[in-house]
KEGU-511978 format. One record per residue (C-alpha): x, y, z. Coordinates in nm, 2 decimals, padded with zeros to 4 digits. Last residue first. Example, Ala and Ser with C-alpha at 12.3 -4.5 7.8 and 13.67 -1.06 7.14 Angstrom:
BEGIN
(node (01.37, -00.11, 00.71))
(node (01.23, -00.45, 00.78))
***
This chain:
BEGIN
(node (03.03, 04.85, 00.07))
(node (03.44, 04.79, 00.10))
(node (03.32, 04.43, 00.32))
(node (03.05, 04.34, 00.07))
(node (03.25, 04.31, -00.23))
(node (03.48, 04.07, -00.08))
(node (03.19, 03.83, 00.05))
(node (03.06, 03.88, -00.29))
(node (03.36, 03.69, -00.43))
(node (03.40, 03.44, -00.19))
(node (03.00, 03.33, -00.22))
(node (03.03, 03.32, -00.59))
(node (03.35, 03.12, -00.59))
(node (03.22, 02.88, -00.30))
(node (02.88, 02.82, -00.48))
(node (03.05, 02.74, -00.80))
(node (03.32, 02.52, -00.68))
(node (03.02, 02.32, -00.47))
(node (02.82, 02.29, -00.77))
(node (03.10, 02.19, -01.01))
(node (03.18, 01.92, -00.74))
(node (02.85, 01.77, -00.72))
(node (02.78, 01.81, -01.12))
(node (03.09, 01.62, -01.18))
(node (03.05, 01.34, -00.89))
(node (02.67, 01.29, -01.07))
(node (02.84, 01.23, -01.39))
(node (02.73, 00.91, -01.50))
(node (02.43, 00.94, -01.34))
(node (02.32, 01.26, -01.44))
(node (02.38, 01.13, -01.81))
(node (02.16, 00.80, -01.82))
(node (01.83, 01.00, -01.79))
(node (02.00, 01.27, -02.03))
(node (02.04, 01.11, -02.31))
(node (01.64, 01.16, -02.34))
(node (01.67, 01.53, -02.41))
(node (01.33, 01.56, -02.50))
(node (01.40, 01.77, -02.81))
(node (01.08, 01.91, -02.93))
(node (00.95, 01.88, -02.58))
(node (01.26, 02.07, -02.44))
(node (01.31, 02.03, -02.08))
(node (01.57, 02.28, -01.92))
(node (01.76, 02.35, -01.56))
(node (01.89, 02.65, -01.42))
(node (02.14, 02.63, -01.12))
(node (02.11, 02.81, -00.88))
(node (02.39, 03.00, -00.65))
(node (02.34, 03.29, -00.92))
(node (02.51, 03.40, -01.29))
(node (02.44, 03.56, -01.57))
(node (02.13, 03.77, -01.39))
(node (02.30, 04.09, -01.42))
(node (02.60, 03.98, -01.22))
(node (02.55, 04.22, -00.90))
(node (02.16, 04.10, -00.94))
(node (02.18, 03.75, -00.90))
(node (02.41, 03.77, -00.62))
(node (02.18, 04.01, -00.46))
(node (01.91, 03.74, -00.49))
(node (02.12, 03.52, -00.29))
(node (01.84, 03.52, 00.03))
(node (01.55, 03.47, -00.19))
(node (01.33, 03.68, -00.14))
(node (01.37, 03.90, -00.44))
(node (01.36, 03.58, -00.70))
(node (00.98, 03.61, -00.77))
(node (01.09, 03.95, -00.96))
(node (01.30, 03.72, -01.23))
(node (00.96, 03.53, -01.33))
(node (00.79, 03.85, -01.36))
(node (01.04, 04.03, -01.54))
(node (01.02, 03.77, -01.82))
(node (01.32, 03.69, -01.91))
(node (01.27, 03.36, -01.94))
(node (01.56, 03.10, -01.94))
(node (01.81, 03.01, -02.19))
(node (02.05, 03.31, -02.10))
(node (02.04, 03.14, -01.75))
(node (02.30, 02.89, -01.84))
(node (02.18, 02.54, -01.94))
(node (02.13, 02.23, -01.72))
(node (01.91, 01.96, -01.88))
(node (01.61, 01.84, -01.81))
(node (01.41, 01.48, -01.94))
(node (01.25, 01.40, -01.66))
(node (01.55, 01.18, -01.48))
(node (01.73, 01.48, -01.52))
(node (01.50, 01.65, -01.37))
(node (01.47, 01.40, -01.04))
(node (01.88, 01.41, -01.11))
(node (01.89, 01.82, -01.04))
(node (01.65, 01.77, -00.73))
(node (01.83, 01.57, -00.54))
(node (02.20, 01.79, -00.70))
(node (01.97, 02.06, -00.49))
(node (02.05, 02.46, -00.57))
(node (01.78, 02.47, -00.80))
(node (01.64, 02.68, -01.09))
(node (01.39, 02.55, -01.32))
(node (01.25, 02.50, -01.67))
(node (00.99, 02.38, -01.87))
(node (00.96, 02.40, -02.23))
(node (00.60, 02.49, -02.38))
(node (00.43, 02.26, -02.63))
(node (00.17, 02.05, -02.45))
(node (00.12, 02.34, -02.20))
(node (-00.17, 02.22, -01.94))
(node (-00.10, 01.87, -02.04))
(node (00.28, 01.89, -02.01))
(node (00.26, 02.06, -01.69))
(node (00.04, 01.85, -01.50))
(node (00.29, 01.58, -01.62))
(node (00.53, 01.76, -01.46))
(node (00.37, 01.81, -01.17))
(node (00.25, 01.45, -01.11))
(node (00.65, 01.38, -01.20))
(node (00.78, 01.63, -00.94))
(node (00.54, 01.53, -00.65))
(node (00.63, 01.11, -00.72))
(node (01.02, 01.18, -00.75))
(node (00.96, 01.41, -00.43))
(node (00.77, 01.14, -00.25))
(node (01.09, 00.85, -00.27))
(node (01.06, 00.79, 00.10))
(node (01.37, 00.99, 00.20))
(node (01.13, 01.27, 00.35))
(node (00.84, 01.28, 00.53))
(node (00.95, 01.35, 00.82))
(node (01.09, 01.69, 00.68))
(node (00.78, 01.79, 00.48))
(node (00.85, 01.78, 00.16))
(node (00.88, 02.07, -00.12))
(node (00.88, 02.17, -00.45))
(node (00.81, 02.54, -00.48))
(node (00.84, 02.56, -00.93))
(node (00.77, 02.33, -01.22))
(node (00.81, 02.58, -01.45))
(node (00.68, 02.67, -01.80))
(node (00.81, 02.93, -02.07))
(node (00.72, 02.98, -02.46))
(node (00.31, 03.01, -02.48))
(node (00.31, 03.26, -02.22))
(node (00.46, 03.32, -01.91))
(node (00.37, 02.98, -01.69))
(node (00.40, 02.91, -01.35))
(node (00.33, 02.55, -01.19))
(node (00.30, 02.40, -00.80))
(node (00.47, 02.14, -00.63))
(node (00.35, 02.03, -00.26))
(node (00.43, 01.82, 00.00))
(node (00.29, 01.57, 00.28))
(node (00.03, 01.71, 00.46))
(node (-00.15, 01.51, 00.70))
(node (-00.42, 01.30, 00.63))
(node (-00.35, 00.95, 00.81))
(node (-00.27, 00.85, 00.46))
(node (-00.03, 01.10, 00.38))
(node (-00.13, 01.40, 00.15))
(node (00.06, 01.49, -00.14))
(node (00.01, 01.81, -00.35))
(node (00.05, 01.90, -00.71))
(node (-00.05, 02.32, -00.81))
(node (-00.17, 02.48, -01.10))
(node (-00.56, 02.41, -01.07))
(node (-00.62, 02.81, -01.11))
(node (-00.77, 02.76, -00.76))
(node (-00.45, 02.57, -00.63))
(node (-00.24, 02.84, -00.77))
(node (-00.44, 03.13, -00.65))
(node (-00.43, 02.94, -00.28))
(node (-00.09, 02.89, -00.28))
(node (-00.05, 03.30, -00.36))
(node (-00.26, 03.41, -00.07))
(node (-00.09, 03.19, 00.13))
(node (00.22, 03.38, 00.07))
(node (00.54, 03.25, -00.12))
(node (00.89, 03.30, 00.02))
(node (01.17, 03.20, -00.24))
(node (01.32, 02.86, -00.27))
(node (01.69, 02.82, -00.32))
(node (01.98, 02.92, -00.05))
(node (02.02, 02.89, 00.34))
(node (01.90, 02.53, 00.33))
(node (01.73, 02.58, 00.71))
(node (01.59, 02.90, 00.57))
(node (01.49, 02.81, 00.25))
(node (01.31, 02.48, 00.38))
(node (01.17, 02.73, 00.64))
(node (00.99, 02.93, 00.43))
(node (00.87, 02.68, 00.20))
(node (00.72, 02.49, 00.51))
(node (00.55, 02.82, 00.59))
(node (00.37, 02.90, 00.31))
(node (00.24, 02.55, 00.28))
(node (00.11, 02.54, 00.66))
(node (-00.09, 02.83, 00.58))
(node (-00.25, 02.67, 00.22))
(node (-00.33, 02.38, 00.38))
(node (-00.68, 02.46, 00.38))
(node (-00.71, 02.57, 00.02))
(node (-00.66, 02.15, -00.03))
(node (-01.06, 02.13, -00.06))
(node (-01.02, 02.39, -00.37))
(node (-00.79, 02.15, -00.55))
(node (-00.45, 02.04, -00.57))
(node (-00.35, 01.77, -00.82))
(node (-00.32, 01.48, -00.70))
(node (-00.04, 01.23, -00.51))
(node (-00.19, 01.03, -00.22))
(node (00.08, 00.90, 00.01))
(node (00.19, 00.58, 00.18))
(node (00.14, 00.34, -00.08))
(node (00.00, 00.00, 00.00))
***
């Protein structure tokens, strides 16, 4: 028997909304990089506009969540996923990311989907998807998107380089070219993208560090 009910969000998950808000917040804080704040107010609009995935445990307690932005016809993401700490390690974020992305696909057939993360969990879940990393010149540039990023505690990073270049890493799924290499890819180079992340994070952090101290 599984231990969690996967589905999209509707309006009898509204009452969750609170305790969403504020396991995003403190998955940010406790990670110290990554997911921005969102408001009830905003879980809500995306559960109402039936743009959001959540998991439920059997005893009824909330589990995690995913929910979708779009700009257009051009830009998805799968953005805000989360699991509730003792919930974790149980294989739920695989099943939250692929409910969403499958949302995604059949809300925007022909859209490419895209993310930023700061997790090498989450960078082989899209890798297992189909993703692949690309620099951030590949990403929206809608001003919307980029605004969503103020609360994030490395958005002055992103900012001081013109958003080239942030603790995150951006991520891509093309449905016109599915990247299916990549499934076996992330694997194979796991120790790569581990060590690349860690150089980039200590670089970026190094260098702002120094920049702060003549401010």
């Amino acid at each position: 028997m599984t231990q969690f009910e996967v589905l999209v969000a509707t309006s009898e998950h509204v009452k969750y909304a609170n305790e969403i808000s504020k396991v995003i917040e403190s998955s940010a804080a406790a990670r110290g990089t990554g997911i921005a704040k969102r408001s009830p107010e905003y879980i809500i609009n995306k559960i109402e506009e039936g743009k959001a995935v959540i998991a439920i445990s059997k005893k009824g307690a909330f589990a995690g969540f995913c929910y979708i932005e779009s700009w257009g016809k051009k830009f998805a993401a799968n953005s805000g996923l989360i699991v509730v700490e003792k919930f974790r390690k149980k294989g739920l974020a695989m099943q939250i990311k692929r409910k969403a992305f499958e949302l995604s696909r059949e809300k925007f057939p022909d859209t490419k989907l895209f993310g930023l993360t700061t997790s090498l969990a989450v960078m082989k879940i899209n890798s297992e998807l189909g993703y692949r990393p690309v620099t951030f010149s590949e990403l929206t540039d809608d001003e919307q998107f980029w605004k969503g990023c103020q609360s994030c505690v490395n958005y002055d990073i992103l900012t001081r380089t013109k958003r080239k270049h942030c603790l995150c890493t951006g991520m891509l799924y093309d449905p016109v070219e599915k990247y299916k290499h990549q499934k076996k890819s992330f694997k194979e180079y796991k120790d790569k993208y581990a060590k690349w992340l860690r150089i980039k994070k200590n670089l970026l952090l190094k260098k702002f560090k120094k920049v702060n101290v003549f401010i």
